[in-house]
ROSE-4610 file (N, C-alpha, C; in Angstrom, 1 decimal, always signed):
// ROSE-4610
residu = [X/X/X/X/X/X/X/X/X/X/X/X/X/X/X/X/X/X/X/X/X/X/X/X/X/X/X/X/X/X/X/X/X/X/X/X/X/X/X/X/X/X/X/X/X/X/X/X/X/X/X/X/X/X/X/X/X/X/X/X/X/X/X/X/X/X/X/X/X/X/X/X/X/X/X/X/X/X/X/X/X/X/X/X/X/X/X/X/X/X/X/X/X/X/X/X/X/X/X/X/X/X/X/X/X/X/X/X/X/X/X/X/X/X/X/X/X/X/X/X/X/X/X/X/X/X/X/X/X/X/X/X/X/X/X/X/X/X/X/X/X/X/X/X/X/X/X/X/X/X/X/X/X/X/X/X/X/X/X/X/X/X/X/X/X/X/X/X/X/X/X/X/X/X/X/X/X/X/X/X/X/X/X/X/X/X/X/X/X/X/X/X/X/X/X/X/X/X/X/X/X/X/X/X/X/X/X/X/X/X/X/X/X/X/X/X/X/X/X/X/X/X/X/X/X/X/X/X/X/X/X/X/X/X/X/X/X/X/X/X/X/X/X/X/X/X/X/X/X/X/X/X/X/X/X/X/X/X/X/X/X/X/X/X/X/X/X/X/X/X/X/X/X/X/X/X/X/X/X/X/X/X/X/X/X/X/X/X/X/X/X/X/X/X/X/X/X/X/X/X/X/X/X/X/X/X/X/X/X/X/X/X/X/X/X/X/X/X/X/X/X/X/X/X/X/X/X]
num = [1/1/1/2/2/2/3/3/3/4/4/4/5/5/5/6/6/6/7/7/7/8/8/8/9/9/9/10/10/10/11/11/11/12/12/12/13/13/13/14/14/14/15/15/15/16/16/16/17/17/17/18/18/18/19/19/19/20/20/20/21/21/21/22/22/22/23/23/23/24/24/24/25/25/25/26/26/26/27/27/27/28/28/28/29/29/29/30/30/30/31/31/31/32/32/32/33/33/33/34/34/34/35/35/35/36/36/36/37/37/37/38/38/38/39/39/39/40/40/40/41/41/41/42/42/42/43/43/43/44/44/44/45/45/45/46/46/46/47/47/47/48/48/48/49/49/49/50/50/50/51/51/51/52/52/52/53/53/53/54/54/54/55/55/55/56/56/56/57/57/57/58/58/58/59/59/59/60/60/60/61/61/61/62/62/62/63/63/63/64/64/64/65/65/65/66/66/66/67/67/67/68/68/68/69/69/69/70/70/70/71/71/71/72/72/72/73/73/73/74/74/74/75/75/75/76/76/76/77/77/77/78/78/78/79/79/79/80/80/80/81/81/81/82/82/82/83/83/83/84/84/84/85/85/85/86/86/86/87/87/87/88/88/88/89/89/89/90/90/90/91/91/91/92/92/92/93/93/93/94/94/94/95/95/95/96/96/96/97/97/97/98/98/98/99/99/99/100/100/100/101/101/101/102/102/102/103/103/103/104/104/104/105/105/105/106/106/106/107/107/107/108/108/108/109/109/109]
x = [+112.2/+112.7/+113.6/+113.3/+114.1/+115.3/+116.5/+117.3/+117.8/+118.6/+119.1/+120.4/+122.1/+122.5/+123.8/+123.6/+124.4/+125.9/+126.2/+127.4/+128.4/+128.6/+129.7/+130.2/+129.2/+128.7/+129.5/+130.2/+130.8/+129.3/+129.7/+128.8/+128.3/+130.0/+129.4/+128.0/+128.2/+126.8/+125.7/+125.4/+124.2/+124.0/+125.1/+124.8/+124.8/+125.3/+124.7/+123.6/+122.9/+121.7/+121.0/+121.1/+120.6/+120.0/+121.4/+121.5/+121.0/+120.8/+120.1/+118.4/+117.7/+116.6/+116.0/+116.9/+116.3/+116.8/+115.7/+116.4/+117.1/+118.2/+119.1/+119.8/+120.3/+120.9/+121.5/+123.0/+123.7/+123.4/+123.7/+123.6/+123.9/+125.0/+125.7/+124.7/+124.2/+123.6/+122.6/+122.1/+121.0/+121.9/+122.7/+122.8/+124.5/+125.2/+126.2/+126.8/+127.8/+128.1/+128.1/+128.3/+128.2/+127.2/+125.7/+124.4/+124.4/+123.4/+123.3/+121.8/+122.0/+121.2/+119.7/+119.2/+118.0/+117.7/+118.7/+118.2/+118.5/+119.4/+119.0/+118.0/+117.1/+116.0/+115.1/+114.8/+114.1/+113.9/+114.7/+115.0/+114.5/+114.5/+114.3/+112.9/+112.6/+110.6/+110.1/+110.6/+110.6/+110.1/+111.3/+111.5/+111.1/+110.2/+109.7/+111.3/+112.7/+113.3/+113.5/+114.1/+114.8/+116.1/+116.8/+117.7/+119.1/+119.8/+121.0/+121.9/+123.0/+123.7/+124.7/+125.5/+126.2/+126.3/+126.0/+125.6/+124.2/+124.9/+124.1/+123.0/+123.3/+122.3/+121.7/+121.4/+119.9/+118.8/+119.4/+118.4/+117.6/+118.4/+117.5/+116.1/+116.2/+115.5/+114.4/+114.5/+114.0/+112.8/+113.7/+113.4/+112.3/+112.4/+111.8/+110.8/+110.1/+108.4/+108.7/+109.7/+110.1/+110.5/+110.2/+110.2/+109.1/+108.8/+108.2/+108.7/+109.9/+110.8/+111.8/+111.8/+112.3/+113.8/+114.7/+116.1/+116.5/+117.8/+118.9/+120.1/+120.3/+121.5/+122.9/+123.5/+124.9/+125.7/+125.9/+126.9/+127.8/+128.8/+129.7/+131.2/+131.8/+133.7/+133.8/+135.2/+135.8/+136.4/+135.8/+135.8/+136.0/+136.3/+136.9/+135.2/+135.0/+133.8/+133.4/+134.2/+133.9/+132.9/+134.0/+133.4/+132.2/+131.6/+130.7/+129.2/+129.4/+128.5/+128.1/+128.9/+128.5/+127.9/+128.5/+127.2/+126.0/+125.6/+124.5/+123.7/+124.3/+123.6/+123.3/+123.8/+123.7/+122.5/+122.1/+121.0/+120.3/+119.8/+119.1/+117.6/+117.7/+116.0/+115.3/+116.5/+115.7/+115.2/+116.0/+116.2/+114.1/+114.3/+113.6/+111.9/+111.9/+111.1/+110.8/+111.9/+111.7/+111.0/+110.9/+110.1/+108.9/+108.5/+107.3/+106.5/+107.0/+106.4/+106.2/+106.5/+106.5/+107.6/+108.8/+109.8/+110.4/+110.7/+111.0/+112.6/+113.0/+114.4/+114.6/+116.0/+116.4/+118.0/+118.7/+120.0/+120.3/+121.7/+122.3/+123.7/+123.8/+125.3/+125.8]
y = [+45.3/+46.5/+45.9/+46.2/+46.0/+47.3/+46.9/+47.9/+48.1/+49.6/+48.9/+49.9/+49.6/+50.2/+50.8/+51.6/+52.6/+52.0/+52.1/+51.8/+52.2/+53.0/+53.1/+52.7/+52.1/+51.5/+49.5/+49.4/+47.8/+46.9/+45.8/+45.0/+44.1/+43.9/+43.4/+44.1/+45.4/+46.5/+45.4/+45.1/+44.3/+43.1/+42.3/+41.2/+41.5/+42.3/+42.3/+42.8/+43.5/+44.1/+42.9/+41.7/+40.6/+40.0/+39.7/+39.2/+39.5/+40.9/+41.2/+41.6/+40.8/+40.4/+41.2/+41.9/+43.1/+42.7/+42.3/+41.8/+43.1/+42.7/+44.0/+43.4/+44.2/+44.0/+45.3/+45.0/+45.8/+46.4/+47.6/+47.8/+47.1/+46.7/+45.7/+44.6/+44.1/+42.7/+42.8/+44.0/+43.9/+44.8/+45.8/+46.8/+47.1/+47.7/+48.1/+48.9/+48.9/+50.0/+51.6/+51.6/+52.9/+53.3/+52.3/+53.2/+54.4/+55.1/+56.5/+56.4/+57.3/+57.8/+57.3/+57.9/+57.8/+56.1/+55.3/+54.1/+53.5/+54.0/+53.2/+53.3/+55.1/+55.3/+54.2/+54.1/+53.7/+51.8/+51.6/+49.9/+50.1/+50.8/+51.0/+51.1/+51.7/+52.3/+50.8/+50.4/+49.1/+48.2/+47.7/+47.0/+47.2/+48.7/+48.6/+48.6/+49.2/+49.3/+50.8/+50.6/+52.5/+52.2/+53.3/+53.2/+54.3/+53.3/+54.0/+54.7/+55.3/+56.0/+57.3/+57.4/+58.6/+59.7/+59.6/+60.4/+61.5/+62.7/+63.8/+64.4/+63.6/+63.7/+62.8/+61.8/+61.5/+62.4/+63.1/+64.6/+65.2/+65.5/+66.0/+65.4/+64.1/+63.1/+62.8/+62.7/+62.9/+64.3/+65.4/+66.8/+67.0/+66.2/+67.3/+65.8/+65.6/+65.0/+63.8/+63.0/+61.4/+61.0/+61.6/+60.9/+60.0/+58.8/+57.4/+56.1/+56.7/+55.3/+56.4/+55.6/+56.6/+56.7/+57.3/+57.5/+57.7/+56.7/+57.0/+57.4/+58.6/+59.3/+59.4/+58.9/+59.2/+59.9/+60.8/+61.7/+61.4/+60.4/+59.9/+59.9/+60.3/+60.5/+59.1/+59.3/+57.7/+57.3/+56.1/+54.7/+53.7/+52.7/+51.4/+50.8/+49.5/+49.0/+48.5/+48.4/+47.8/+48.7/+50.1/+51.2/+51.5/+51.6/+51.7/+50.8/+49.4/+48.6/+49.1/+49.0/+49.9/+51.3/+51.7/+53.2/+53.2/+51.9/+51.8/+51.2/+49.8/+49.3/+50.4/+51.1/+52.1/+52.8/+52.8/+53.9/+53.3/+51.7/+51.1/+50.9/+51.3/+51.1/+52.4/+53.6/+54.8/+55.1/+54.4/+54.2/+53.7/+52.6/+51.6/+52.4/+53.1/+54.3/+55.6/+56.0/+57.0/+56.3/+55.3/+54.6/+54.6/+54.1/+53.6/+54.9/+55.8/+57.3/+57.9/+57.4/+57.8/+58.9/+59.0/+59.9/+59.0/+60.2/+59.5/+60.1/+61.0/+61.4/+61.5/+60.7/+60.2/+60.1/+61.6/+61.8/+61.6/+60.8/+59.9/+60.9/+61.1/+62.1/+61.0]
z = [+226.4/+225.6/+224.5/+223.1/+221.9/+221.7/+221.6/+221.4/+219.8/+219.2/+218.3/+218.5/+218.5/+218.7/+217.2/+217.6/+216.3/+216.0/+214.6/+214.6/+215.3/+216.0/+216.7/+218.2/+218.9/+219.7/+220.1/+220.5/+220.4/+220.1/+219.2/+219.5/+220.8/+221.7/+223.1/+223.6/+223.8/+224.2/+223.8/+222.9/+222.5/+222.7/+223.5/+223.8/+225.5/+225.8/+227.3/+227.4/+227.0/+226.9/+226.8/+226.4/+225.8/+226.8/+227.5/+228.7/+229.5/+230.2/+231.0/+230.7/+230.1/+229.4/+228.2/+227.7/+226.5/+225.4/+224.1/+222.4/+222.5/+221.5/+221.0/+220.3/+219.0/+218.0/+217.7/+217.0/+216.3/+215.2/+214.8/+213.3/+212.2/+212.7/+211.7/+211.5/+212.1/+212.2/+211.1/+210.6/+209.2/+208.0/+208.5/+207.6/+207.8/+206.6/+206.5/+208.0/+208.5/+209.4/+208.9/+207.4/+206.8/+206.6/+206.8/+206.2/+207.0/+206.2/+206.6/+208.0/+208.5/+209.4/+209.3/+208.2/+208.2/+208.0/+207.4/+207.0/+208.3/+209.7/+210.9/+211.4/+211.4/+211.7/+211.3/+210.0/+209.5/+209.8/+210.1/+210.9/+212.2/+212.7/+214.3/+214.4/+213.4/+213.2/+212.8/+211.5/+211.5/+212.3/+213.0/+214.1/+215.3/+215.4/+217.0/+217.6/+217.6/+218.4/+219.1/+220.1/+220.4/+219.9/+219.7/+219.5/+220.1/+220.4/+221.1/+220.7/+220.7/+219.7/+220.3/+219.8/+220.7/+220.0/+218.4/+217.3/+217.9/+217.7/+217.9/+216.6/+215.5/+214.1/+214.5/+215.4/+215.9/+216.1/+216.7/+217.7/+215.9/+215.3/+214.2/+213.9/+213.6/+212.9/+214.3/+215.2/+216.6/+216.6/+216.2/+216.9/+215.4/+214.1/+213.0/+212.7/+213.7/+213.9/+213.4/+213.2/+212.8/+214.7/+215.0/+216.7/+216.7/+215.6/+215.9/+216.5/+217.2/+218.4/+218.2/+220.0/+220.6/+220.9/+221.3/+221.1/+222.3/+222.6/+224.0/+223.2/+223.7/+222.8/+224.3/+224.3/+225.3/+225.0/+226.0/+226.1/+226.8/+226.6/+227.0/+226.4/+226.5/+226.0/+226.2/+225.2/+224.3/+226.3/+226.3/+227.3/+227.0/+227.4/+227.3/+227.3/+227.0/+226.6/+228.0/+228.9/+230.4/+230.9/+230.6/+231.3/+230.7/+229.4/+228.8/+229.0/+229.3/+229.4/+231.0/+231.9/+233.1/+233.0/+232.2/+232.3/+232.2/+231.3/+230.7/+231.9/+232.2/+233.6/+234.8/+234.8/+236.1/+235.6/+234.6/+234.4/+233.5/+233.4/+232.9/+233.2/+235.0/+235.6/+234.8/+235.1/+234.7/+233.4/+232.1/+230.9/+231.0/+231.8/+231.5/+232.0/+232.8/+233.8/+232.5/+232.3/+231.2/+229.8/+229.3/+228.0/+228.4/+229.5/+230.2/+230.2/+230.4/+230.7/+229.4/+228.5/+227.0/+226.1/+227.4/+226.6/+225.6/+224.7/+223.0/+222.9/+224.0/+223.4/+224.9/+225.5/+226.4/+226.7/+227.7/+227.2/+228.6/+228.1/+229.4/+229.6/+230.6/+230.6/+232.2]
């Protein structure tokens, strides 16, 4: 699985994801942390990544027929990065289960 995760998101997030065998890359790592929306979309489609994000202006871009890669959107309150890389492990088989099955919009609470 290729990730790509939103600017707001730590960069560690994307080195453990690494780690535990999935490319992933930060926003930052091609593009401004301020590009706009559509231009992460557009990297993602690109790149064959999904893309992660805790930004709810994903769902638009998702919902209005640009659902060509697919989106893990978290609904998660401000956490410490420990706590956060653990959310993600805890619900990575399913993450991983839900791609495979072909869901394109993927909300983690």
């Amino acid at each position: 699985m290729n990730f790509l995760l939103d600017a707001q998101l730590p960069t560690i997030l994307a080195r453990r994801l690494t780690e535990l065998g999935h490319a992933s890359a930060h926003v930052s790592d091609w593009l401004t942390t301020d590009a706009p929306d559509y231009a992460i979309w557009n990297l993602a489609v690109e790149r064959r990544h999904v893309i992660i994000t805790k930004d709810a202006d994903y769902l638009v871009l998702a919902q209005c027929g640009a659902a060509t890669t697919p989106l893990i959107w978290l609904r998660l309150g401000n956490c410490s990065n420990a706590e956060l890389i653990a959310f993600i492990e805890l619900r990575l088989d399913m993450v991983q289960l839900a791609l495979a099955a072909g869901e394109v919009i993927i909300e983690l609470r």
